[in-house]
C-alpha positions as CSV (number, residue, x, y, z in Angstrom):
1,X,94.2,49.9,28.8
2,X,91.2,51.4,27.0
3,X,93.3,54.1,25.6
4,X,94.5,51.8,22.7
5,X,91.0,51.9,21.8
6,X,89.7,54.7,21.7
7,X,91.4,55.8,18.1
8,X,88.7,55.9,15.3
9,X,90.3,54.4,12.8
10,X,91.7,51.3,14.5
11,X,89.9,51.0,17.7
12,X,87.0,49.0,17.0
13,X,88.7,46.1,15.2
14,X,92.0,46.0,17.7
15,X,89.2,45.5,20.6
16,X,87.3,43.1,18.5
17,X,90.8,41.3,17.4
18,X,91.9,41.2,21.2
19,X,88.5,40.0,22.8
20,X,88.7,37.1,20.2
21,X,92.1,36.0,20.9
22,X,91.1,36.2,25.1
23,X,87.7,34.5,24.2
24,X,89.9,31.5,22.4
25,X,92.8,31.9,25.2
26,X,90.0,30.9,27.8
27,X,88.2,28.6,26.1
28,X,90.9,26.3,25.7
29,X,92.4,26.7,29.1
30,X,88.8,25.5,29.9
31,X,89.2,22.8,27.9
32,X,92.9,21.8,28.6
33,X,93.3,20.3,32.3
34,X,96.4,18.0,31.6
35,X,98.8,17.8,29.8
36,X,97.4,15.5,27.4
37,X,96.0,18.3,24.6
38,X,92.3,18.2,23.5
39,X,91.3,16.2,19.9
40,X,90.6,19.7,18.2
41,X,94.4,20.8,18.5
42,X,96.7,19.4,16.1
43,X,99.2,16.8,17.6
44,X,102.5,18.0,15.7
45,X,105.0,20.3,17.5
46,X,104.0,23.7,18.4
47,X,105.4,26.7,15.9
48,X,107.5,29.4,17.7
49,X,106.1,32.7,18.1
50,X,106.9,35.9,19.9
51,X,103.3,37.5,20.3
52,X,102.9,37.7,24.0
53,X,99.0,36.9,23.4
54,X,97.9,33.9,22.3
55,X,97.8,30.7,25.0
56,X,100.8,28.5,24.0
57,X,103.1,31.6,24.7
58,X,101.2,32.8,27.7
59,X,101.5,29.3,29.2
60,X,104.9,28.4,28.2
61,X,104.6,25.8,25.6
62,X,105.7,28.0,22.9
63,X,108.4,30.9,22.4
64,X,110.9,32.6,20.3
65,X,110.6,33.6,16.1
66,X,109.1,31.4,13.5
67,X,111.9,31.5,10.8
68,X,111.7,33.4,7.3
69,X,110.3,31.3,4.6
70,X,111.7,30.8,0.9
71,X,111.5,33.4,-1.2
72,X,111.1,31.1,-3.9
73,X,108.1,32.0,-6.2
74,X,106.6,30.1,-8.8
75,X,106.0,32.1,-11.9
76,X,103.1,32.1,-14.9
77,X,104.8,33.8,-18.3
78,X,102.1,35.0,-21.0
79,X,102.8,31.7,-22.7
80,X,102.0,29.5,-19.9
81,X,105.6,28.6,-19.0
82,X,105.9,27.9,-15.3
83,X,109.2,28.9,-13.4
84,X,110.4,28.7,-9.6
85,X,113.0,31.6,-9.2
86,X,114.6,33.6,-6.0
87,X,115.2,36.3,-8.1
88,X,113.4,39.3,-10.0
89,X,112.3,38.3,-13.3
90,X,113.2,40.8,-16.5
91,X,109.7,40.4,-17.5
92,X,106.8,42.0,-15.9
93,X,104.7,39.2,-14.8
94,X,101.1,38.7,-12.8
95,X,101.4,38.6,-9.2
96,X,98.4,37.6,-8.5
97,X,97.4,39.8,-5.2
98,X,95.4,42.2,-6.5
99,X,96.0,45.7,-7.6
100,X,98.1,48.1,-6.1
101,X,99.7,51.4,-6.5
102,X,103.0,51.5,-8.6
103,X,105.9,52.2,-6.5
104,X,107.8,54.0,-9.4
105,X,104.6,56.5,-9.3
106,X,105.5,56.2,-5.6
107,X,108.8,57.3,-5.7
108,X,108.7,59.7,-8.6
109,X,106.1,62.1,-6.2
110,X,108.8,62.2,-3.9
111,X,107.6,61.9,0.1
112,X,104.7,64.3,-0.7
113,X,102.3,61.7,-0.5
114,X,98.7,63.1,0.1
115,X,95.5,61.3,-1.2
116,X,95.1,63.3,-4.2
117,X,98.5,62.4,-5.4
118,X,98.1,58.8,-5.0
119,X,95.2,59.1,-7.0
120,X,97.3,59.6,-10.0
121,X,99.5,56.7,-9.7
122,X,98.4,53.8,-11.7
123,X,97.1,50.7,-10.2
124,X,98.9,47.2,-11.8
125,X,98.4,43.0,-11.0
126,X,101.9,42.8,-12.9
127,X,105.8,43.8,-11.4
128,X,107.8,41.6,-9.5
129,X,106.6,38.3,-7.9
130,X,109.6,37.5,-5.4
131,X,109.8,41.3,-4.1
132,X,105.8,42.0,-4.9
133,X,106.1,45.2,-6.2
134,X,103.5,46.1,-8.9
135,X,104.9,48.3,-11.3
136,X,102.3,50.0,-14.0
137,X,103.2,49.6,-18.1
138,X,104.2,53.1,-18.4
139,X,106.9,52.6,-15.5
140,X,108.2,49.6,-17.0
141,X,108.5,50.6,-20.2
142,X,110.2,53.7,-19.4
143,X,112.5,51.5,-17.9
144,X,112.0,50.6,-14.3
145,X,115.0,50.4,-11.8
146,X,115.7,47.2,-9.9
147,X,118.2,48.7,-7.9
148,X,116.9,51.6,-5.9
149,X,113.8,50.3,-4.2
150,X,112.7,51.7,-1.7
């Protein structure tokens, strides 16, 4: 059991993740005698998860896959026009969760991928919103393909 953490990069915050999640499983068995739930829990149905962990699964009240939400994302345009789409946009526009790594850059390197190599791809806020893949100005200018993602 202590195996899992005992790796340097991870260990420390998967023990602290799992001793939070038994500190919460205990506290509300503690707290829930009946079947009548205590005021702090919300009343509404319970959502279906397959985590093995938490209480609700552990004790039966919950099981099985929360469903895939809608893709659907709600886009900004550099003139301020607002759009709900399920598909890729043909402009490049803010995705709004931070900056990341261009995948183009990505996949241009080929499956090298070592830190120093990374280094040189360009960061970018802007790209896709319903796939979330940033794409840098250089990459999208040159004329970025939609069709072989990876």
């Amino acid at each position: 059991m202590w195996k899992k953490y005992t790796n340097k990069n991870t260990g420390r915050s998967d023990f602290q993740i799992d001793l939070g999640i038994n500190l919460l499983n205990y506290g509300i068995g503690l707290d829930w005698k009946d079947e009548k739930r205590p005021d702090y829990m919300r009343s509404g149905g319970f959502v279906p998860c397959d985590c093995n962990k938490c209480f609700f699964f552990i004790n039966g009240h919950t099981c099985g896959i929360q469903h895939v939400r809608d893709k659907r994302r709600s886009v900004v345009f550099k003139c301020g026009k607002r759009a709900c789409t399920t598909k890729c946009t043909a402009v490049r526009v803010n995705i709004k969760k931070g900056s990341k790594y261009c995948k183009m850059c990505f996949r241009k390197q080929g499956n090298l991928g070592i830190v120093a190599q990374r280094k040189k791809c360009k960061f970018s806020r802007c790209g896709y919103p319903v796939c979330e893949e940033h794409i840098c100005k250089s990459c999208w200018d040159l004329g970025y393909d939609r069709h072989k993602r990876s």
